[in-house]
N, C-alpha and C positions, 0 to 999 in steps of 0.2 A: 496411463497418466503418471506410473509411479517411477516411467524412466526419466533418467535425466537427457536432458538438451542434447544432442549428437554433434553439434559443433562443438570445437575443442574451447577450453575454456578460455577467457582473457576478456579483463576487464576495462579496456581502451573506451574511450569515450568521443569515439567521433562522431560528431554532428550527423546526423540523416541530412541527404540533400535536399534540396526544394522537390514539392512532387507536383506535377499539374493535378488540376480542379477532377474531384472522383464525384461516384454518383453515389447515392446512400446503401446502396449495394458495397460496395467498395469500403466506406467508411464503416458497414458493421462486420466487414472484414477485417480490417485491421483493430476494433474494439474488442475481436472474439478471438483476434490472434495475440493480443498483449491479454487480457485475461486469461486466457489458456498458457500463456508463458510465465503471467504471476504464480498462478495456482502449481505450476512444477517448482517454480524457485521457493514456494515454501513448503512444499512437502520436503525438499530435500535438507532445507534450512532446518524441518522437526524432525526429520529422520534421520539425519546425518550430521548435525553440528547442532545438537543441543537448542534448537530454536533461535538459534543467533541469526538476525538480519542477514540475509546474502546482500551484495553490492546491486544489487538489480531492485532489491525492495526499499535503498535509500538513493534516490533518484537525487541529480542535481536540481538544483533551484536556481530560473535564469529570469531576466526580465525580458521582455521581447523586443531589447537590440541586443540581445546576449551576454548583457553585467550581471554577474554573479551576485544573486543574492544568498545562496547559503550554499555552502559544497557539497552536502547531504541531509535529507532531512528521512526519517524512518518511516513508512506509511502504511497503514496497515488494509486492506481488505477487508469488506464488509459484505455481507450477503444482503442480497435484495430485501428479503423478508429477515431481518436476524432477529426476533425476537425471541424465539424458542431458544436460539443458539446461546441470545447474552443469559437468558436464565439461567442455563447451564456452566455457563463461567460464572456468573454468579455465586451461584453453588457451589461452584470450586473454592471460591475465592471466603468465603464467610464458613466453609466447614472445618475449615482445619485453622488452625496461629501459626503451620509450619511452613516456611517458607519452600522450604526442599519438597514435601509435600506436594503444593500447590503447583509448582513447578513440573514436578512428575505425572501432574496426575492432569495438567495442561498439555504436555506432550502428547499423554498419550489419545487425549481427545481427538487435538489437532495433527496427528498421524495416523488416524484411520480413515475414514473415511472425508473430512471436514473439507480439504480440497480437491473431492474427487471429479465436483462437475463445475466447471469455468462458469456455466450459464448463470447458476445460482448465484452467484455474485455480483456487487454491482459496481460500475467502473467510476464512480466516484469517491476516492480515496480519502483516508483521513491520517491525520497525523496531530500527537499528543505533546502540548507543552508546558512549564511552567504557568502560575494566572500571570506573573510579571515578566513572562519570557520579551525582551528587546524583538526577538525574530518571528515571535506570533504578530507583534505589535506594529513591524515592517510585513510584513505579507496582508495585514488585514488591509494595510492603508493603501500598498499595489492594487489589491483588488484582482490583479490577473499577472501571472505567470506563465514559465513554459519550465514541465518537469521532465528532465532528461535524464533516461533510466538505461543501462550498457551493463550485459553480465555474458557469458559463454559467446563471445562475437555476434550478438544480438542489441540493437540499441533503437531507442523509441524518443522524438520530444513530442510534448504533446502540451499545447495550449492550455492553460485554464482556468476558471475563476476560481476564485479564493472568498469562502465565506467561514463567519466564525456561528457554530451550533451551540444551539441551545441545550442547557442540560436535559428536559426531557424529551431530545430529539432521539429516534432509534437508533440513531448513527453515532450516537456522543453515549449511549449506552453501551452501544457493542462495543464501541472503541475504545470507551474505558475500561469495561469489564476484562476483555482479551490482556490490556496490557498491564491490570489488577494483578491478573495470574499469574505474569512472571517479573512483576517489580514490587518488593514487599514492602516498601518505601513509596509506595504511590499515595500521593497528596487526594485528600476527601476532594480537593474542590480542584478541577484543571482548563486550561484551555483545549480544544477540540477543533482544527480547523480542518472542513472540506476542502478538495479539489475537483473542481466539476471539470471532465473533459471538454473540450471544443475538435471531435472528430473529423472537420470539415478541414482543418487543419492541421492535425496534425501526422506526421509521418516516422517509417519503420525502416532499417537498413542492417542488412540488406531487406529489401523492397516485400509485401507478401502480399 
């Protein structure tokens, strides 16, 4: 898991083509093959560049006749069951006032073992904004989107609804917690919005 992608790198963003109608077999192949592609784009992102966003983990944002509603939004990964995990960023985040710290001592969590297994993860993504962000504010009211995601000649859009969580939601926990650790500057109170996939629809190019 801790190689990188074997296609050569390039971050083009060509549309996946239409795919004809799959059977649920099919669509939890393609749910375990973009999991399994997230989970390498961030071990490389905490291994190899300081935890910085790779272009694969801030997906475009389209409406579905394909108008642009944002040109990247950052989304973070949450595990199925995350609560034992946000304790632990927790912990990170309330033991020390040092930002560098916090930062380091985040890496090294989320470089050992933390993306080692796709399954553990759940493929409804979250992304962190302002409470008065304009672009939380346009996504809540879409309701449904398509996030189109391209890194190492790999690219994915994928249908999906758009819901805003609740603070004591696990998912608005973890997703705060995570990004606590490496913004020292993170506001007590945020927006939190899910992206639920619609796998029935969505598709991967080249093809898997």
């Amino acid at each position: 898991m801790g190689e990188e992608p074997r296609s050569e790198p390039g971050e083009g963003r060509e549309p996946a083509p239409g795919a004809a109608p799959r059977g649920a077999a099919a669509d939890t192949r393609l749910r375990d093959h973009f999991l399994g592609w997230q989970c390498r784009l961030r071990q490389i992102a905490v291994r190899r560049h300081g935890g910085r966003p790779q272009p694969g983990m801030r997906p475009r944002v389209l409406r579905a006749d394909g108008s642009e509603i944002a040109p990247a939004v950052t989304v973070v990964l949450v595990e199925v069951e995350p609560e034992a995990t946000t304790a632990t960023f927790r912990h990170i985040v309330r033991r020390t006032h040092d930002p560098a710290r916090r930062y380091k001592d985040a890496l090294g969590l989320l470089a050992s073992a933390h993306f080692q297994s796709p399954r553990g993860f759940a493929d409804r993504v979250t992304a962190v904004f302002p409470m008065d962000s304009p672009l939380a504010a346009a996504l809540v009211a879409e309701r449904a989107c398509v996030l189109e995601y391209a890194q190492f000649s790999q690219s994915y859009r994928i249908p999906c609804t758009i819901s805003a969580l609740a603070v004591e939601d696990p998912l608005y926990q973890a997703t705060y917690w995570h990004n606590a650790m490496f913004n020292a500057a993170m506001p007590g109170v945020v927006r939190i919005l899910a992206f639920t996939p619609d796998w029935r629809e969505a598709t991967a190019y080249p093809p898997v």
